[in-house]
N, C-alpha and C positions, 0 to 999 in steps of 0.2 A: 504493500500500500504506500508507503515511504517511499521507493522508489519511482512507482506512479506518478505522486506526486512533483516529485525532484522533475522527470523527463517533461512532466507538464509545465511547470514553471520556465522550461529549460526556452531558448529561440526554437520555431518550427522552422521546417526548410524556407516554409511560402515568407519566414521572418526574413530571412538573407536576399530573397528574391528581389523584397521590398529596399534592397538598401546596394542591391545588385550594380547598379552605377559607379557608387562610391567605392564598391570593393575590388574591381576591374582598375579604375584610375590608381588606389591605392598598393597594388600589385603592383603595376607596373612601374610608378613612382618607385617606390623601393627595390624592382629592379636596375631601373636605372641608377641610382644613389649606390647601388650594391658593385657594378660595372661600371663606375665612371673610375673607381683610382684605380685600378688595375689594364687601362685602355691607354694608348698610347693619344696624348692631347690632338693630334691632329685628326687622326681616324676615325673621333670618337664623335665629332660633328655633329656628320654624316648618320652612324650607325645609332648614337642614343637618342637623335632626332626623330627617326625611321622608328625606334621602339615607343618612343613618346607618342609619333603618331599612331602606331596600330592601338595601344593604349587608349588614346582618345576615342578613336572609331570603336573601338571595340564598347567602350562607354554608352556610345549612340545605340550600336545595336541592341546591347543591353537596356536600356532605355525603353526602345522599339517593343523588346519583348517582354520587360514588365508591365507593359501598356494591355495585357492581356486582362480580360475583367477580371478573372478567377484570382490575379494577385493584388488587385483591389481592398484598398482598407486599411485599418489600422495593425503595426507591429513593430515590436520589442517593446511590448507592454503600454502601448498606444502613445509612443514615441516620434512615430513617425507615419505619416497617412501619405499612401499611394490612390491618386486619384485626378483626376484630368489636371487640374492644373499644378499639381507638382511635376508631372509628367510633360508637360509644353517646358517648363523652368527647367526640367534637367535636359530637354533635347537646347534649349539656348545655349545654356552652359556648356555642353559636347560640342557642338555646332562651332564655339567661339573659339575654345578651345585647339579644333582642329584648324580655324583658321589661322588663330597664334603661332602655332604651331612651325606652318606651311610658311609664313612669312618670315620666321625666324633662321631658316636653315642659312639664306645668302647674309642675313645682317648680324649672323654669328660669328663670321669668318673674316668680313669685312670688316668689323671692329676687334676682331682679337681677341674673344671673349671663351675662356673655356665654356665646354655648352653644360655637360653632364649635371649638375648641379641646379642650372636653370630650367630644364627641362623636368627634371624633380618636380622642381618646386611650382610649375605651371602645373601641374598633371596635380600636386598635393593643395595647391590654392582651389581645383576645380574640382576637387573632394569636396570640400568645406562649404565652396559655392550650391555642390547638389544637394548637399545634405540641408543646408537653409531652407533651402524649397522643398524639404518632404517631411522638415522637424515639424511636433505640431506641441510643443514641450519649451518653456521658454531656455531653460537650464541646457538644453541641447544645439537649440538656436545659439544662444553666447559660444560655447564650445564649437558650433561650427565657425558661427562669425571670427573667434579666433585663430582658426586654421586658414580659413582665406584670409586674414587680414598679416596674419606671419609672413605670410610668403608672400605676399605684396608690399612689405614695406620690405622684404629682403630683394625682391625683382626691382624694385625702383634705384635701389642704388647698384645696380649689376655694372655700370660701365665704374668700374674701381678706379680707371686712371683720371675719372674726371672729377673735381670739386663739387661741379654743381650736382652729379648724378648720386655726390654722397651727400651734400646737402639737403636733396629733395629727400633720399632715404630717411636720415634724422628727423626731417619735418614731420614727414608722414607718420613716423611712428610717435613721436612725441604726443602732437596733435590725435594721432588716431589712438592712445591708450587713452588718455582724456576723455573722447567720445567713448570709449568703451566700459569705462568706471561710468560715466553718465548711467548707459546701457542698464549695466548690472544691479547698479541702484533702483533704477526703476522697473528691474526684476524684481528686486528685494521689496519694494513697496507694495508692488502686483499680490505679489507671494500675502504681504501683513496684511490685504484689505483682503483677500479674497481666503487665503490659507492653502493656496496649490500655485504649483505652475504652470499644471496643462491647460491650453487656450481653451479645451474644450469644458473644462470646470470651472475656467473663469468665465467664463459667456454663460452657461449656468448660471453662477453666482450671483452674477450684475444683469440678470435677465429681468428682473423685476424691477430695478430703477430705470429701465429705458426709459418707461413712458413717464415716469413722473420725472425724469435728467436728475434726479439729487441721490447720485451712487455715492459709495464711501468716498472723504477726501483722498485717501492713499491712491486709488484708484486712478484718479485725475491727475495726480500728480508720477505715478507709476509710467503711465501712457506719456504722459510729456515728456518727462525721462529719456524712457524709452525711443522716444522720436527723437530726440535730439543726438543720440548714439548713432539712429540709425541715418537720420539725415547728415551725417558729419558723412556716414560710406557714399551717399550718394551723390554728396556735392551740391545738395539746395543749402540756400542762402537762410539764416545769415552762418551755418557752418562749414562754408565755403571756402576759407581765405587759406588752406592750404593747397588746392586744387592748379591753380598754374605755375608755382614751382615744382612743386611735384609734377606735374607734366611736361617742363619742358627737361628736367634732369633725366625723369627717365627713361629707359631705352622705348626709341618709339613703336617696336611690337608689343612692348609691357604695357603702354601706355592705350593702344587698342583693345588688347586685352582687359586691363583693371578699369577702365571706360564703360564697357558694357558686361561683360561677364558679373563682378561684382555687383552689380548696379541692378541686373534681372535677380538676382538671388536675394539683393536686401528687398528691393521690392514687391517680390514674393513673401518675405518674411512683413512688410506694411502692411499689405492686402491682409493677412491672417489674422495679425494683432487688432488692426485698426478695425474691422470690418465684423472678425469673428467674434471679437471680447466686445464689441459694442461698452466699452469701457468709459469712452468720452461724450458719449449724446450728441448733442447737438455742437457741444466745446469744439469738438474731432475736427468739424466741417472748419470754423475759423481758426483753427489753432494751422493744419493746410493749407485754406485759402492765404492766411498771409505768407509763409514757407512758399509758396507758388507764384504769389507776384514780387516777393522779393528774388525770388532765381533768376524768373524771367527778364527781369528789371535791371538787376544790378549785372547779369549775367552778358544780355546784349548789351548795355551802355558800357560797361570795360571793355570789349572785345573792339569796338567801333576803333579804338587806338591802340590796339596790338599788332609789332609788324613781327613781331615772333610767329609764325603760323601754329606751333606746338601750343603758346599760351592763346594765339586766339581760338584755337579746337578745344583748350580746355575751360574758358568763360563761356563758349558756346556749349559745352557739356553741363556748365552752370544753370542755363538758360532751357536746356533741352530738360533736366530735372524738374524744372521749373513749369514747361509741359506737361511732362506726366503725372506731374502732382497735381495738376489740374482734373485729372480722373480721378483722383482717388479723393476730390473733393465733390463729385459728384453721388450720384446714390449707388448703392453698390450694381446694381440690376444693369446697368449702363456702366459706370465706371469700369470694372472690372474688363469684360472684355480690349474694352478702349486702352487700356492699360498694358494687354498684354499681347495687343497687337503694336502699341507705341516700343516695346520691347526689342518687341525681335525686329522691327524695321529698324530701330536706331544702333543694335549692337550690327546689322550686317552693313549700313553705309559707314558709323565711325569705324568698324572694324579695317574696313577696305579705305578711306582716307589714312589713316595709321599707315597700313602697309604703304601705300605710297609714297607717304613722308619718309616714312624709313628708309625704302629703298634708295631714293632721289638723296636721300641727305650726306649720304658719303660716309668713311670713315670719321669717324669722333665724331658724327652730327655738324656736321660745318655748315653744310646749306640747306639752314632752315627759316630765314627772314622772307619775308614776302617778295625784296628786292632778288632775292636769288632766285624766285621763280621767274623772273621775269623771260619772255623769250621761250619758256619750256613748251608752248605748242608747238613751235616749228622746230627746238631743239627734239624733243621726244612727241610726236603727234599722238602715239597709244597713252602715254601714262599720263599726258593732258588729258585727253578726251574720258579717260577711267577716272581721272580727280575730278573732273568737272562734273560729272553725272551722279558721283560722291556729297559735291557741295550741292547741288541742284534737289538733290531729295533733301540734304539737313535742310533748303530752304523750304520744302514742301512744294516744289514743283508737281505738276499734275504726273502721271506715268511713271511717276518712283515713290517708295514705299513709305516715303517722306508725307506726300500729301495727304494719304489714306491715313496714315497715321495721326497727323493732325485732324484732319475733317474728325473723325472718330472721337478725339480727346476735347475737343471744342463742340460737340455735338452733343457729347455726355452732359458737357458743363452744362451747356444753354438748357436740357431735360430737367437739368437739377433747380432752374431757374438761378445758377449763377451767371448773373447776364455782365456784372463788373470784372469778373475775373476773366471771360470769355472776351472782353476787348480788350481787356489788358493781353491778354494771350493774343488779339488778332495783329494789336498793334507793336507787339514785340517782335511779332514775324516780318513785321515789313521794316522794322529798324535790321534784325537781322539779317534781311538780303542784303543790305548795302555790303558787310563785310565779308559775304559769303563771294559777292560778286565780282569784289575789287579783289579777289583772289586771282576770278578767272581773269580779270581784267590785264591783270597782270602777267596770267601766262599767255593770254593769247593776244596783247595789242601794247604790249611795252619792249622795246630792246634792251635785251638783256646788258647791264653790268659788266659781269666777268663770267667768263663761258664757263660755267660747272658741267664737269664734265657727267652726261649721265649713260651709266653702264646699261647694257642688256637687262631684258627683265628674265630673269632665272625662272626655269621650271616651277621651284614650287613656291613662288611668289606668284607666279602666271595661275598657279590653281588656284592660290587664296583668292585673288581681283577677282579673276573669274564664276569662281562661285560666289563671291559678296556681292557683284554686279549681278548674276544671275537673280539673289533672292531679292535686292533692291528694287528689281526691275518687276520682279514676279507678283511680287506683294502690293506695287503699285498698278497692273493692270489685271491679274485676277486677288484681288485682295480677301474674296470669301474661300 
């Protein structure tokens, strides 16, 4: 009977099934880390790149196949829930991953960087990212959010011989334990109003002050807490002001990567809290609303004077937060979708403007000012014409995943009758084309400076554009 009991308490297989992503990324992670010191540094490029990628893919299909209904639900003692949309958040995070990936092989070699290590730690930061999207436990949430958040502030400072790539590391991690004790705190409070920390007891809980909005104070202060931890990952304002050094330090596949990958993962863990624990009533909607027009706000009005192109990608990652926060201040019936369609359009065009950065910018990052693009249509006619299609959707041009993305997140708002934050959001877009534009403006109706020299685009750069152009493109003319 003792033993009955012990095999029933024990995980059941359909438990691992449920967490099948993160244990494939984590396998291989530690093979890689296991074969990088015994590989000779040059060979090792190539070959632990090549395992990282099956690694990642093999993530995806795993993904694919726990998408089966029968592994549907809750497991490891209702830790973790398999169910549509943790299943969309771990195919982003695969998806982003492999594109990391892809673009990192030629920008490994060209700056000099041993890879074995870096490769790890993408594969172990996109552990942490899936597991956000399937926790439903807040104590597991924090433990993931600290596995991605490790290995993002160690990717950021990867370029070692440069200052500023160790500067931005520092920052990030400084700033980003700060928002992380926020975080935990307003676990801890969550925990004192309600006495658990599964979403799914605390929405229980606080299910009966919805309609009257007067839940416990810890509660309200819990949730705000909390937001502020998690709006520091995502770059909405006002816990933004780490965001463009850290972008422009570090290396610009990490930078595509920690852009969108973490950013669909915290956001998935928003949607849970905010939506599931109905914890803040009616507070929720404006405590967002303003987090949404301060991104948008502050986010395009910096960028307008940025000629760093890494720090104008990262004010406009300010402003694009600032976007999707725009759904999640709608009601959920409508936000939600709009949310995690604004997702996966914005990781696969910034993914694909990254890689291009990267590629064009040379060894050490040298040409990355606006001025250096100038000339690059007739210098490189592909890698203009794939950048420009890149900024054309972050403006929300019609035909890229851009536009569908915004109509959808502005369409929520105006349902919600948030009709002030929807022109704040309309008129942010159209201060944003100006910088989007004098991008291209520059690569294609200026003479170039000094002739940076731009190399071939390598095979597996050619797949990453290609497939980020392909889903950019996909999403903006079949977007259902």
């Amino acid at each position: 009977m003792a033993a009955l009991e012990i095999m029933q308490a024990l995980p059941q297989s359909a438990d691992y099934i449920r967490i099948l992503p993160e244990i494939v990324l984590s396998v291989f992670g530690m093979v890689i880390m296991l074969l990088d010191p015994i590989m000779d540094e040059r060979s090792s490029q190539r070959t632990l790149g090549g395992i990282a990628l099956i690694g990642a893919i093999t993530a995806l299909a795993a993904t694919i196949y726990q998408a089966q209904p029968q592994f549907w639900g809750l497991g490891f003692w209702e830790m973790v829930k398999v169910d549509a949309f943790s299943i969309f958040f771990h195919f982003v995070v695969a998806a982003v991953t492999i594109l990391a990936i892809l673009s990192s092989y030629e920008y490994m070699e060209v700056q000099q960087i041993r890879a074995g290590e870096y490769y790890g730690l993408i594969l172990f930061g996109a552990v942490g990212m899936a597991l956000m999207s399937s926790a439903v436990e807040l104590v597991l949430i924090f433990i993931a959010l600290e596995i991605s958040s490790i290995s993002t502030y160690i990717l950021a400072g990867f370029r070692r011989r440069s200052a500023i790539s160790s500067e931005a590391s520092v920052k990030y991690f400084l700033l980003g334990s700060f928002a992380t004790a926020f975080f935990l705190y307003g676990v801890a409070l969550m925990f004192g109003a309600t006495g658990s920390t599964s979403i799914e007891i605390i929405s229980s809980s606080l299910r009966p002050y919805v309609q009257t909005g007067h839940g416990p104070l810890l509660a309200y202060l819990g949730v705000a807490l909390m937001f502020v931890g998690l709006g520091f990952k995502v770059a909405a304002a006002p816990f933004h002001i780490w965001t463009p050094d850290v972008y422009e330090g570090a290396p610009s596949p990490v930078v595509g990567f920690m852009s969108t990958a973490p950013k669909a993962a915290v956001f998935a863990v928003l949607l849970r809290i905010m939506f599931q624990t109905q914890a803040s009533g009616p507070g929720r909607i404006w405590l967002i609303w303003v987090a949404a027009a301060l991104s948008m706000t502050i986010g395009n009005i910096a960028a307008l004077v940025q000629d760093n192109i890494k720090r104008l990608l990262a004010y406009s990652s300010i402003a694009h937060a600032g976007y999707l926060l725009s759904a999640f201040a709608a009601l959920p019936a409508n936000g939600i979708p709009a949310a995690m369609f604004y997702t996966a359009s914005y990781a696969a065009m910034n993914v694909g403007a990254f890689a291009v950065i990267g590629h064009f910018a040379g060894a050490g990052e040298r040409y990355v000012t606006l001025e250096d693009y100038s000339g690059l249509g007739r210098r490189s006619p592909l890698l203009a014409a794939v950048l420009t299609i890149f900024l054309l959707s972050l403006i929300g041009i019609p035909i890229t995943g851009g536009f569908f993305a915004k109509f959808y997140v502005f369409s929520a708002a105006l349902q919600a009758n948030l009709v002030g934050l929807t022109i704040i959001g309309v008129l942010n877009s159209a201060v944003a084309a100006y910088y989007y534009l004098r991008v291209i403006i520059f690569m294609y109706m200026r003479e170039p400076r000094e002739e940076a020299t731009v190399s071939p685009i390598p095979a597996g750069l050619g797949v990453a554009l290609a497939l980020s152009l392909a889903a950019t493109i996909y999403l903006g003319v079949l977007p259902g």
